[in-house]
C-alpha positions in Angstrom: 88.0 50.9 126.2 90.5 51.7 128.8 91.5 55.6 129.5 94.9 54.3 127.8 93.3 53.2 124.6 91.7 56.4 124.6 94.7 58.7 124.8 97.0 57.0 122.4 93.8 57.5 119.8 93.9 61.1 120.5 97.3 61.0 119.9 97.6 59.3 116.5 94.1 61.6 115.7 96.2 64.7 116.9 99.4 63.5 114.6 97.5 62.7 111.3 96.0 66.4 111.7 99.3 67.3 111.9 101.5 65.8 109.1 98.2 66.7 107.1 98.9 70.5 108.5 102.6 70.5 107.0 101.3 69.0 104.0 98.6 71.3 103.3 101.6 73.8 104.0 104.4 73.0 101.5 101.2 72.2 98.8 100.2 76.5 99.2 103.5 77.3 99.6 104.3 76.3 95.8 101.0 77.7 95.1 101.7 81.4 96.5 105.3 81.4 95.0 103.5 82.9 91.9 100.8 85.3 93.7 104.3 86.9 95.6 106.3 87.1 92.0 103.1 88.8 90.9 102.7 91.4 93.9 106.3 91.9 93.6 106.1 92.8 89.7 103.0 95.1 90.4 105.4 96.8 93.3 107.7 97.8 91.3 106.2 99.2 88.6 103.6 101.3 90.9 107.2 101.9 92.4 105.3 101.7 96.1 107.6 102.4 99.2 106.0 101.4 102.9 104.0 98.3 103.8 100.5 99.0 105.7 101.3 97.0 108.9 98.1 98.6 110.8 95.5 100.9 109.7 94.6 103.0 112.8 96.9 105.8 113.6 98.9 107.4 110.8 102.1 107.3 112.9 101.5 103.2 112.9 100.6 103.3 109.2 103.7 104.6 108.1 106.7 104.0 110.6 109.2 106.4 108.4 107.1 109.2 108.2 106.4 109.0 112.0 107.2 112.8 113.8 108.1 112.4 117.4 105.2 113.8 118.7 102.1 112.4 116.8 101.4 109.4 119.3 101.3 112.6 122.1 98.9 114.8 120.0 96.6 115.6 123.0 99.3 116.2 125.7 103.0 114.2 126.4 101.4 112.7 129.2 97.9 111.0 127.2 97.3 107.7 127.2 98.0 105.8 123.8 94.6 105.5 121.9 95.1 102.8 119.8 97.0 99.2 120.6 99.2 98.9 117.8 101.1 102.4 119.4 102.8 99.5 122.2 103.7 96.9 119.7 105.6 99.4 117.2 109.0 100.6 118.6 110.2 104.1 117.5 112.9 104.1 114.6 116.5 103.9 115.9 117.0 106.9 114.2 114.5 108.7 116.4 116.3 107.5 119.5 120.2 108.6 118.1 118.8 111.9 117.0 117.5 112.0 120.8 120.6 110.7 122.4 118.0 108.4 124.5 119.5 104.9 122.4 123.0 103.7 121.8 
């Protein structure tokens, strides 16, 4: 079997894995369309406000209820403990109140 051979295998092997990925995809999708009505019923009648996008720091759990100095408890110049403090940009609001943002 020539390296040819080979590499036009991989690619039909690569492209079945794929049309079986989309269609694994839209199958779940139709699936999940009733978990989400379901979470969204039980959301409103608990009447819950922010979403839990990481759990370490309570100025990353809860981006509206943030201060402006919590991520600089120890001192304005300490390093940020946790990671998801550099992948969460302050509120706007923070930076209008501040002048610092247009």
């Amino acid at each position: 079997m020539r390296k040819s051979d080979l590499f036009l295998l991989f690619l039909a092997l690569n492209l079945v894995l794929m049309v079986l990925m989309f269609g694994h995809a839209s199958i779940r999708q139709g699936q999940l369309q009733a978990n989400l009505a379901e979470e969204e019923r039980l959301v409103n009648k608990l009447e819950l406000t922010d979403l839990c996008f990481f759990t370490e720091a309570n100025y990353t759990r809860h981006l509206s209820q943030a201060d402006l100095h919590t991520p600089f408890q120890d001192s304005p110049m300490a390093l940020e403990h946790f990671p998801s403090g550099a992948l969460v940009v302050p509120p706007v609001m923070i930076g209008k109140t501040n002048g610092k943002m247009d």
